[in-house]
N, CA, C and O atoms as a DFTB+ gen file, in Angstrom:
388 C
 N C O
     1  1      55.270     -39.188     -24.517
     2  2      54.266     -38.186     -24.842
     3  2      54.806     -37.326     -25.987
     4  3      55.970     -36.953     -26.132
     5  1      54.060     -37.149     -26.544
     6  2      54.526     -36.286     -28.372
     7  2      53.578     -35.150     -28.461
     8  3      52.352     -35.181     -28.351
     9  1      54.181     -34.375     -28.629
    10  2      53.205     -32.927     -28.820
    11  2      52.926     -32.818     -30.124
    12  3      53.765     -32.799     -31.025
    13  1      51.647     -32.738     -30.256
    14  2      50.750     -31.896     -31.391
    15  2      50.689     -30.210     -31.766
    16  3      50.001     -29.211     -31.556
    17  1      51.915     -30.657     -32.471
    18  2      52.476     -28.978     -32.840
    19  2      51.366     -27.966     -33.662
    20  3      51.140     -26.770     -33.478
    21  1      50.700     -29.024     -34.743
    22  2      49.499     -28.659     -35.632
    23  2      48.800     -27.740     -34.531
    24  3      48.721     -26.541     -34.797
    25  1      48.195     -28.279     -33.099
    26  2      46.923     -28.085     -32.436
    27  2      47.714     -27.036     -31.579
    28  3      47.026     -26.230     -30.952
    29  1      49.062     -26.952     -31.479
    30  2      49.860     -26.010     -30.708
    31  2      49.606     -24.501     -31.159
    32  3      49.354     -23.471     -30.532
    33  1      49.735     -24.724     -32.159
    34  2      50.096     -23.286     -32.816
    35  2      48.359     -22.654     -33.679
    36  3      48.234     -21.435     -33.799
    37  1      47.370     -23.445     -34.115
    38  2      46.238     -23.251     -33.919
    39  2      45.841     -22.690     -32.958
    40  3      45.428     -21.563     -33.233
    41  1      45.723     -23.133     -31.227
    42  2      45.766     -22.404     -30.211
    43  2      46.133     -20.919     -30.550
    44  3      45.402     -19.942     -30.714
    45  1      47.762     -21.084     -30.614
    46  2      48.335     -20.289     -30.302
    47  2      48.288     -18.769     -31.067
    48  3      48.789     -17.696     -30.731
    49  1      47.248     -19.252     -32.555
    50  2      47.040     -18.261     -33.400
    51  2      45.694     -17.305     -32.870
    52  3      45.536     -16.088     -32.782
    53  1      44.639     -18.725     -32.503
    54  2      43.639     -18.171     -31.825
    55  2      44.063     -17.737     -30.595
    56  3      43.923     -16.514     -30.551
    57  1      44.496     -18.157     -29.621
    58  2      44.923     -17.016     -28.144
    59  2      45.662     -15.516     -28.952
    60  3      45.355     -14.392     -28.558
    61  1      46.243     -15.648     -29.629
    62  2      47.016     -13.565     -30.480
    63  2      45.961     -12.869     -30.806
    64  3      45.691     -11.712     -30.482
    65  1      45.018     -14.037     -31.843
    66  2      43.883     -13.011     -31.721
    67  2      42.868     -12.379     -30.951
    68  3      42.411     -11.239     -31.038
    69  1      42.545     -13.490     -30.037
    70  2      41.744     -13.286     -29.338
    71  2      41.898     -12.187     -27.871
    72  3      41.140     -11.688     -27.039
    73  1      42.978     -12.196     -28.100
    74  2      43.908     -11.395     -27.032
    75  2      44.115     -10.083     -27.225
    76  3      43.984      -9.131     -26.455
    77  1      44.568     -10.171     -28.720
    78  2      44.689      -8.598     -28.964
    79  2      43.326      -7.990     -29.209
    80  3      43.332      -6.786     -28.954
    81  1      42.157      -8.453     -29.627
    82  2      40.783      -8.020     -29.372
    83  2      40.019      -7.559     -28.033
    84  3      39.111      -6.728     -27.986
    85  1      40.709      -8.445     -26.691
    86  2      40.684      -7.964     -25.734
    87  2      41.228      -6.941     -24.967
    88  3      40.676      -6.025     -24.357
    89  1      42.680      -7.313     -25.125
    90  2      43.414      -5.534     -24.900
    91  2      42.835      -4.340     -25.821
    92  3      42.581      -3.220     -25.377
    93  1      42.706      -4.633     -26.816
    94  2      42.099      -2.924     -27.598
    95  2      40.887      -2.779     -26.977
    96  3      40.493      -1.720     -26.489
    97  1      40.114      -4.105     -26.982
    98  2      38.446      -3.496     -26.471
    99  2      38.952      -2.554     -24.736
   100  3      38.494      -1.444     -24.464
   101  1      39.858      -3.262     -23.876
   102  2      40.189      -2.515     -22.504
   103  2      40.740      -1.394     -22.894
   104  3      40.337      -0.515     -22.132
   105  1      41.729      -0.792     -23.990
   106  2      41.957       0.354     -24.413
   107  2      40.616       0.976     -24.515
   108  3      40.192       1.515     -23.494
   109  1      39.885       0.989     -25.570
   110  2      38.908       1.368     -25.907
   111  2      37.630       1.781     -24.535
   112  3      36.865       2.739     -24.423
   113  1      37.785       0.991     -23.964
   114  2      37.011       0.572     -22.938
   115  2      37.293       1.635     -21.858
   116  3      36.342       2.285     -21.423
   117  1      38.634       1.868     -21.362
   118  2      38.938       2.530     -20.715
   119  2      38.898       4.525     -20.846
   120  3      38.552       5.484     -20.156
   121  1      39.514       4.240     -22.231
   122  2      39.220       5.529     -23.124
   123  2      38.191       6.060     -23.085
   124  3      38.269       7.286     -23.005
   125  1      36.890       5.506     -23.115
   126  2      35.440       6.277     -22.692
   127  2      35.292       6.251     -21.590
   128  3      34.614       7.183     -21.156
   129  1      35.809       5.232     -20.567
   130  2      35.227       5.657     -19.745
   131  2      35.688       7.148     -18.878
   132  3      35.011       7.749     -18.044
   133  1      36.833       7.434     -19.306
   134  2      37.827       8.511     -18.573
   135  2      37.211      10.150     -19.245
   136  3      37.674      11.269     -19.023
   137  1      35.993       9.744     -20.135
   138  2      35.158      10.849     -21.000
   139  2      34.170      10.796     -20.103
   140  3      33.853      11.978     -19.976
   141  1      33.417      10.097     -19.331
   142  2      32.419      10.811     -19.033
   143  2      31.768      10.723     -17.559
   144  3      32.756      10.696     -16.825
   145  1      30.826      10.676     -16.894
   146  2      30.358      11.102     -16.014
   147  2      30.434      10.010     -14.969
   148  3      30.637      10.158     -13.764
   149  1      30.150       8.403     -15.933
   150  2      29.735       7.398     -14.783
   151  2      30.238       6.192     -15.013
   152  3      29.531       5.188     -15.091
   153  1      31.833       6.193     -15.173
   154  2      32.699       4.836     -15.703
   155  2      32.325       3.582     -16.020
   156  3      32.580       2.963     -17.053
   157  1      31.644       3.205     -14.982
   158  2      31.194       2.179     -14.276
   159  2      29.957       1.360     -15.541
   160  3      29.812       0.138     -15.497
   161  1      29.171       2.213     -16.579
   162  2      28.391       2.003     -17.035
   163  2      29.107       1.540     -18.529
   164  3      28.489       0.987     -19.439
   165  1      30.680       1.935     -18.556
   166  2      30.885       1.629     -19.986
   167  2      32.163       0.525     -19.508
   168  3      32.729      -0.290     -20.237
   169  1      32.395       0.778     -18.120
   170  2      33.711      -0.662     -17.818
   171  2      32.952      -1.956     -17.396
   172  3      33.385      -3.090     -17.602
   173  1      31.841      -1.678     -16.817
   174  2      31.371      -3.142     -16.040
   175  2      30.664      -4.091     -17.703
   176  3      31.228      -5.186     -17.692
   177  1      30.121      -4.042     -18.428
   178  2      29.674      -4.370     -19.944
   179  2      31.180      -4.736     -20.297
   180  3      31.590      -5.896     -20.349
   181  1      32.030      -3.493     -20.557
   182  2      32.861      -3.774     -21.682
   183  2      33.494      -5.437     -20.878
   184  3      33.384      -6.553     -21.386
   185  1      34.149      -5.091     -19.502
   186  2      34.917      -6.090     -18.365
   187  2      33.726      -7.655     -19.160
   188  3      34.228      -8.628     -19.723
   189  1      32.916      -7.550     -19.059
   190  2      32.086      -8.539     -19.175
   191  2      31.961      -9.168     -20.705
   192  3      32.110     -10.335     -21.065
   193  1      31.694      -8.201     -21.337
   194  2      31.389      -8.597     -22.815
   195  2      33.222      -9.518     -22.846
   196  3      33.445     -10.720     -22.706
   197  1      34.135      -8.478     -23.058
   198  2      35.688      -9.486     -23.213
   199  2      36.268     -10.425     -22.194
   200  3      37.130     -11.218     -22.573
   201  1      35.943     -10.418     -21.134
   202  2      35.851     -11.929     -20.370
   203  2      34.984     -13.163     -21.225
   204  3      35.453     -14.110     -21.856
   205  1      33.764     -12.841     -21.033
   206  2      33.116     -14.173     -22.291
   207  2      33.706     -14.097     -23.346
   208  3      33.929     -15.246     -23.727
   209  1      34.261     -13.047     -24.350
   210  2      34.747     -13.874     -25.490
   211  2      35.932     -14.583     -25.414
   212  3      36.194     -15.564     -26.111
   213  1      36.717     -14.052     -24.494
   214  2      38.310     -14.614     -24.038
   215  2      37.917     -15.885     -23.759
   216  3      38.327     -16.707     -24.578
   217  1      36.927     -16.527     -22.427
   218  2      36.605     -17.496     -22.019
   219  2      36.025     -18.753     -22.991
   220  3      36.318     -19.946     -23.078
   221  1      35.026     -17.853     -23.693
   222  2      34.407     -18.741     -24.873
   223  2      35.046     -19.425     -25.836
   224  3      34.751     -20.594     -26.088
   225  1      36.159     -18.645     -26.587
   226  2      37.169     -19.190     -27.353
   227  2      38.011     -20.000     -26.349
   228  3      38.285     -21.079     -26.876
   229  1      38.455     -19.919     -25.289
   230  2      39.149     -20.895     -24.460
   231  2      38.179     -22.080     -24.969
   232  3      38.564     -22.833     -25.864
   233  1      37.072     -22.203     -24.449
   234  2      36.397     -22.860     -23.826
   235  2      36.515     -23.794     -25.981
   236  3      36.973     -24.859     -26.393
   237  1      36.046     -22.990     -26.442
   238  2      36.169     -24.000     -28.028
   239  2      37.446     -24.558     -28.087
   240  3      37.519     -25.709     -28.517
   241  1      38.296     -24.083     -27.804
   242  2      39.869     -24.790     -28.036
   243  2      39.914     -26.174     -27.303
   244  3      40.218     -27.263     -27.789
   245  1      39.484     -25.829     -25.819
   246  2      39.478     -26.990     -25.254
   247  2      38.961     -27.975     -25.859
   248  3      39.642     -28.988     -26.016
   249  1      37.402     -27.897     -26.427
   250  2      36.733     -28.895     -26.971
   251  2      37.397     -29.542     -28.238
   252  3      36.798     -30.524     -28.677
   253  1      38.613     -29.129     -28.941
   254  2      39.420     -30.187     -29.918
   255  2      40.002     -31.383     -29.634
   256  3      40.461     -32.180     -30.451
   257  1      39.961     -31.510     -28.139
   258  2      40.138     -32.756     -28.078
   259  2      41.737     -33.199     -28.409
   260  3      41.958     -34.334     -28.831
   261  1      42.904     -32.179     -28.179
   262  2      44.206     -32.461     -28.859
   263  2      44.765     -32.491     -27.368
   264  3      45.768     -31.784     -27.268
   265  1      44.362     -33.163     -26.095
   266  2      45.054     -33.643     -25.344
   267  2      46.140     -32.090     -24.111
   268  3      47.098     -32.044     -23.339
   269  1      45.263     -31.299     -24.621
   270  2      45.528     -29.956     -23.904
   271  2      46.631     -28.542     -24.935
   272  3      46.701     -27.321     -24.797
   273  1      47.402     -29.634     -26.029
   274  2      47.958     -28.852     -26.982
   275  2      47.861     -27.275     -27.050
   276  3      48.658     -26.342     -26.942
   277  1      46.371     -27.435     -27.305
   278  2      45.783     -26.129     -28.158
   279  2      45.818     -25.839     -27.195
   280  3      46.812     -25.142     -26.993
   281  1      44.698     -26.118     -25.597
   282  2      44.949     -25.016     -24.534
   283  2      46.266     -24.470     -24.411
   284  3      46.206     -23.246     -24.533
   285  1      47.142     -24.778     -24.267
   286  2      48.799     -24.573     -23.612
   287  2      48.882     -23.428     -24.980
   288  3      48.832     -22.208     -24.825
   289  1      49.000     -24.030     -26.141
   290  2      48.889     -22.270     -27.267
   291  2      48.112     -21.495     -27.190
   292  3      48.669     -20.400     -27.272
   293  1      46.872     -21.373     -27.048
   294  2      46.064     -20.526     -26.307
   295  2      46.393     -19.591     -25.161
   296  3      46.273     -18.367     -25.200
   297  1      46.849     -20.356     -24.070
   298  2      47.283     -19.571     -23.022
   299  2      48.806     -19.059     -23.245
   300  3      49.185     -18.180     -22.471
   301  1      49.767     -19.551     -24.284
   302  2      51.112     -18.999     -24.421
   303  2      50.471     -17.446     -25.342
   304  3      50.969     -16.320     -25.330
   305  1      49.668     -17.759     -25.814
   306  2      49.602     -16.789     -27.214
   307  2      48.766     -15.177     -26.461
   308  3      48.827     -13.979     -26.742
   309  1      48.105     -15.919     -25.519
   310  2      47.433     -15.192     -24.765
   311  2      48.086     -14.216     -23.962
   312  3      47.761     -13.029     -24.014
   313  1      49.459     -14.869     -22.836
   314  2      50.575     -14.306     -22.358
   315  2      51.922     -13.368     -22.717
   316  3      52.594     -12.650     -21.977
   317  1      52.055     -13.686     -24.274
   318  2      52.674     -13.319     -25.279
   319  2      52.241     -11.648     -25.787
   320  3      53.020     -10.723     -26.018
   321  1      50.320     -11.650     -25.883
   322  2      49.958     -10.304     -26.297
   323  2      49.916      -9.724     -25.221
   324  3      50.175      -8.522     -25.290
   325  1      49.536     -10.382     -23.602
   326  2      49.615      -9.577     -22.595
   327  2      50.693      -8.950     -22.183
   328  3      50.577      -7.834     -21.677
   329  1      52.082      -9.629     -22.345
   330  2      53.679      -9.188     -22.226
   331  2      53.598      -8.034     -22.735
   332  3      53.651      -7.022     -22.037
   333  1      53.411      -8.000     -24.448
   334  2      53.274      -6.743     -25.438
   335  2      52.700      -5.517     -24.582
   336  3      53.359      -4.550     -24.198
   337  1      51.346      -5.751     -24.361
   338  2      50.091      -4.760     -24.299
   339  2      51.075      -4.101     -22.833
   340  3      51.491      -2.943     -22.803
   341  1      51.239      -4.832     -22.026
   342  2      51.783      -4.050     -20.710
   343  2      52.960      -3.232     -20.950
   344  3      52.982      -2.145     -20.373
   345  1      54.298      -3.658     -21.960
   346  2      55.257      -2.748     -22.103
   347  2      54.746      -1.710     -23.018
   348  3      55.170      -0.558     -22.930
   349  1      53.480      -2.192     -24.264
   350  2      53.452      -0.525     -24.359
   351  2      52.426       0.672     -23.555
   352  3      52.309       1.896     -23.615
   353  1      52.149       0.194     -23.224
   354  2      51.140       0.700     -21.598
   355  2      52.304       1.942     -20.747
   356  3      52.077       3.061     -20.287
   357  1      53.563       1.118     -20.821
   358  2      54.734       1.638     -19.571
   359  2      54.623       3.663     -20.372
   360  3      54.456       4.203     -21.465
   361  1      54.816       3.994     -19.145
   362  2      55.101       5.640     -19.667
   363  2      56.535       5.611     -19.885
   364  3      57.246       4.785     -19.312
   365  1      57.084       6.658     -20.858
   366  2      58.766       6.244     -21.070
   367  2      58.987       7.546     -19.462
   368  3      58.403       8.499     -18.946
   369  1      60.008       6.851     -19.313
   370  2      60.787       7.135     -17.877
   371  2      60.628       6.409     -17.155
   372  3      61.127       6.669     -16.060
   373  1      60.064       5.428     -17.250
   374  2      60.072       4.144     -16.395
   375  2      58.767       3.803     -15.418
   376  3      58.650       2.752     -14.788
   377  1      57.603       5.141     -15.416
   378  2      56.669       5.148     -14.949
   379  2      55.354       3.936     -15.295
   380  3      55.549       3.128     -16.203
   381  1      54.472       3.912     -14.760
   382  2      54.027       2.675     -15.292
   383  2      52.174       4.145     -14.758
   384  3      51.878       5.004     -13.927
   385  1      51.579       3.431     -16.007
   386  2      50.563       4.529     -16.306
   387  2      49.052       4.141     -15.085
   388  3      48.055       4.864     -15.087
């Protein structure tokens, strides 16, 4: 079995982006909702709107047809911005926010 490095790192460009569009939109997302009266009306949309695009772009990668390649960069690239997004999340002193 020989890996398709080309379709690896394609993935893997699309999972960074697609990832870091999702963590800012949950920044973002979260940020209003902690403004106003009824959370629920700006987290349940936002939760929804960046699940389908996360999923959707999965879902195109898969369809290249490179034998799972691209998924596996997809989901590394994906894990990679989530690693990021959580350590800078951490409060310094070791608290976690």
């Amino acid at each position: 079995m020989t890996a398709d490095w080309g379709a690896t790192l394609i993935g893997f460009g699309v999972g960074v982006a697609t990832s870091v569009l999702f963590f800012a939109g949950l920044m973002l997302g979260i940020r209003m909702a902690l403004q106003i009266g009824r959370p629920a009306t700006v987290l349940l949309p936002s939760a929804a709107l960046r699940i389908a695009i996360l999923l959707g772009a999965g879902w195109v990668i898969t369809g290249q047809g490179t034998d799972g390649w691209a998924l596996a960069g997809y989901v590394a690239g994906f894990f990679l911005v989530r690693f990021v997004a959580i350590r800078m999340a951490r409060v310094p002193g070791g608290r976690e926010v």
